[in-house]
N, C-alpha and C positions, 0 to 999 in steps of 0.2 A: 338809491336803488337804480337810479335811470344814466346814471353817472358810471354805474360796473358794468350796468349790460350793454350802451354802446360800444365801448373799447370790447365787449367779448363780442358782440356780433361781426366786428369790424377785423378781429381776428378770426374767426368761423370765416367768414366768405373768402378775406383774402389766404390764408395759409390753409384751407381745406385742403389743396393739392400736394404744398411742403408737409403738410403733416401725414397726408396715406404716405407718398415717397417714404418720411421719416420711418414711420409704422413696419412697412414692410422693409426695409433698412433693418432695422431692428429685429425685425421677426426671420429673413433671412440670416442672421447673425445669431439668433439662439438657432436657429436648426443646424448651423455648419457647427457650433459649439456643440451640439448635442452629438449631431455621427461623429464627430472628432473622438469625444468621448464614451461610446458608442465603441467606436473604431480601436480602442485602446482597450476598452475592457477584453473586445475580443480576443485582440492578441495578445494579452495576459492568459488569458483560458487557454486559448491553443498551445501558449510556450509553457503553461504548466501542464496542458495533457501530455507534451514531448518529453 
């Protein structure tokens, strides 16, 4: 037991900061994925109302 949770603490403290960086990395990368697609569907709709 005492053998997992040092290496997990010892990663908590030191990569808390790599890990939001990561997180938000990530979560800005589904949102530009999302309007892209978003973005498309749109102009599906408009070039089929034309």
């Amino acid at each position: 037991m005492d053998s997992k949770l040092v290496p997990d603490l010892i990663i908590r403290t030191g990569g808390d900061q790599r890990l939001s960086n990561f997180c938000y990395g990530k979560l800005l990368i589904l949102i530009f994925i999302l309007l892209i697609h978003c973005g498309q569907i749109l102009v599906r709709s408009s070039l089929t109302r034309l």
